[in-house]
C-alpha positions in Angstrom: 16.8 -39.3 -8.4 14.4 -42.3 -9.7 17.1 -43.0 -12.7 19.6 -43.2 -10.0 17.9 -45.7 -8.2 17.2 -48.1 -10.7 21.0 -47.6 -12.1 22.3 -49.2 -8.9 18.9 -52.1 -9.1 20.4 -52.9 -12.0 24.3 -52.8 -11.4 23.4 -54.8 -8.1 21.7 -57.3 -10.1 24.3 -57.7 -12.9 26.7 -58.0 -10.3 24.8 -60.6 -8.1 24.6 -58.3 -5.2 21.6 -58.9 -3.1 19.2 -55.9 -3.3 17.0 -55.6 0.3 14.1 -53.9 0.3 12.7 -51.5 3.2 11.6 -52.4 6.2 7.9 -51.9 5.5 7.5 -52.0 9.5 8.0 -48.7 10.2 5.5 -46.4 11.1 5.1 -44.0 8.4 5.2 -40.1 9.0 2.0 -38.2 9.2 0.7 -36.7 6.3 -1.0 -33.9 7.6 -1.0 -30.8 8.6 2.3 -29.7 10.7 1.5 -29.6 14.2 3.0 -26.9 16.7 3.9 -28.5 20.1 5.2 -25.2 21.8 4.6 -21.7 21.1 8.0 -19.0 21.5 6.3 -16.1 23.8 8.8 -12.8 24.6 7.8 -11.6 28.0 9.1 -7.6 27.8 8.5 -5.1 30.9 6.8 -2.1 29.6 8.5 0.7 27.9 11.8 -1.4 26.4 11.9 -1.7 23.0 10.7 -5.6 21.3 13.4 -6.8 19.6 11.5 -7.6 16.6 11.2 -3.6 16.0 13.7 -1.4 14.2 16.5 -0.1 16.4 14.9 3.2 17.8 11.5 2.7 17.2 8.7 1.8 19.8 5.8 0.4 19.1 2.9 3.2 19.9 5.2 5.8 21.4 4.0 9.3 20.6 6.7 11.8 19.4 7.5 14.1 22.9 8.0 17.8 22.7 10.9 19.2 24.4 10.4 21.6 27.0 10.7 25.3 25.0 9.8 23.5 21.9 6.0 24.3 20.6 3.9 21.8 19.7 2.2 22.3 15.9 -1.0 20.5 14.9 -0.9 18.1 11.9 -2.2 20.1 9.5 -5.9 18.4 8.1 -6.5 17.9 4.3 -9.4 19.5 3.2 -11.2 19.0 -0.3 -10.9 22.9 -0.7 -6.9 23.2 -1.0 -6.9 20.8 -3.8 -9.1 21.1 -7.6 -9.1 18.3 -9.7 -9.8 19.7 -13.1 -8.9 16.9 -15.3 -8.6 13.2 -15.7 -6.9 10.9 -18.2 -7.6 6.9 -17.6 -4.8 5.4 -19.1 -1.7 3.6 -19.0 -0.2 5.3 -16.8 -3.4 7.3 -15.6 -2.9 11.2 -15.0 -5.3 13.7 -12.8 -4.7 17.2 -13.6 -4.5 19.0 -9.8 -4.3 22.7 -9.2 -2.9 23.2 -13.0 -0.4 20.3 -12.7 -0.3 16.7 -14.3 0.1 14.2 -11.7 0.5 10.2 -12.2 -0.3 7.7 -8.6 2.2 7.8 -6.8 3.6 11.2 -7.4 3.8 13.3 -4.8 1.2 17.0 -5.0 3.2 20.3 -5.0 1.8 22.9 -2.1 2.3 25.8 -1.9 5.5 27.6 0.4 2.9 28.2 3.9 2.2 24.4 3.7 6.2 23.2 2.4 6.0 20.0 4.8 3.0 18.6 3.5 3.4 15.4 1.8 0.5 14.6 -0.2 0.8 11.5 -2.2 -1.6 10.7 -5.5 -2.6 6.7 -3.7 -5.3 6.2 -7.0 -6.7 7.5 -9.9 -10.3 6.5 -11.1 -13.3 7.7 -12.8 -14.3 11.5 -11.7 -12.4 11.1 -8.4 -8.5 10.9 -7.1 -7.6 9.6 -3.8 -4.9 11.7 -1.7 -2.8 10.2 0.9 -0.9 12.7 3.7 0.7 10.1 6.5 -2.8 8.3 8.0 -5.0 10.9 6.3 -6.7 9.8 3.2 -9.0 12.4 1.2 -11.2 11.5 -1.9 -11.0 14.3 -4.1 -14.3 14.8 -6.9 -13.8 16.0 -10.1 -14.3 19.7 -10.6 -16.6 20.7 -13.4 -16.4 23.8 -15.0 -19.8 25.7 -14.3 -21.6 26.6 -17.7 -23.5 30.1 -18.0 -26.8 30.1 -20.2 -26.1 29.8 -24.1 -26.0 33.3 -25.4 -29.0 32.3 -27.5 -31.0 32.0 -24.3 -29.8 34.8 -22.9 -30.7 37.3 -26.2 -34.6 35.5 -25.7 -35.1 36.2 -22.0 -33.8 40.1 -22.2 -36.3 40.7 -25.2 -39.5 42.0 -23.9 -42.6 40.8 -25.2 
């Protein structure tokens, strides 16, 4: 843009052309921050849908059961149904759950009575995994295998003396 500008300086000048210069008068333009002047504000009676939103979704509508239709619980994640045996801290890292290798973002196998379950691996750290089922987030500890008393121990406390 600059190289432009002094190309035609100089083609003007070779020429003879009169070059004028800027009006210097003008105000210049404010060099700070924008500044907002008017705010847009939607006005919506309650219960019709923003139009910001997906088509068909409502901001904070709960899900309504049809009359004959039972209503189930969510089901609640519980350290129990879950043991984290193993971890490896690597590239990616892997958590060994219920006798399964699992990297983040993978999604936990359950078993047939809880099929619609969706428990995603969120992270993987040292001596704990963090589970993620919709809103529900559970902090699962690494299981270590209890040891028994070393057979030497065990020979020395069953003598009698």
């Amino acid at each position: 843009m600059i190289s432009k500008l002094i190309f035609i300086a100089v083609a003007a000048a070779a020429l003879g052309v009169p070059v004028r210069a800027e009006d210097s008068t003008k105000p210049a333009a404010p060099a700070g921050k924008y500044v907002l002047k008017k705010r847009s504000v939607v006005h919506l009676p309650m219960g019709t849908r923003a139009p910001f939103l997906p088509i068909g979704w409502t901001k904070g509508a709960a899900p309504v059961a049809k009359v004959g239709e039972t209503v189930v619980a969510a089901p609640v994640l519980d350290q129990k149904s879950f043991k984290l045996t193993s971890i490896l801290l690597g590239s990616p890292a892997l958590a060994v759950i219920n006798g399964r290798a699992y990297s983040e973002g993978e999604f936990v196998r359950m078993p047939k009575t809880t099929a619609n379950l969706r428990v995603r691996v969120m992270r993987i750290s040292d001596g704990a995994v963090v589970l993620q089922h919709d809103q529900q987030v559970l902090n699962v500890p690494l299981q270590r295998a209890e040891l028994g008393p070393k057979k030497a121990e065990m020979e020395y406390l069953s003598e009698d003396r």
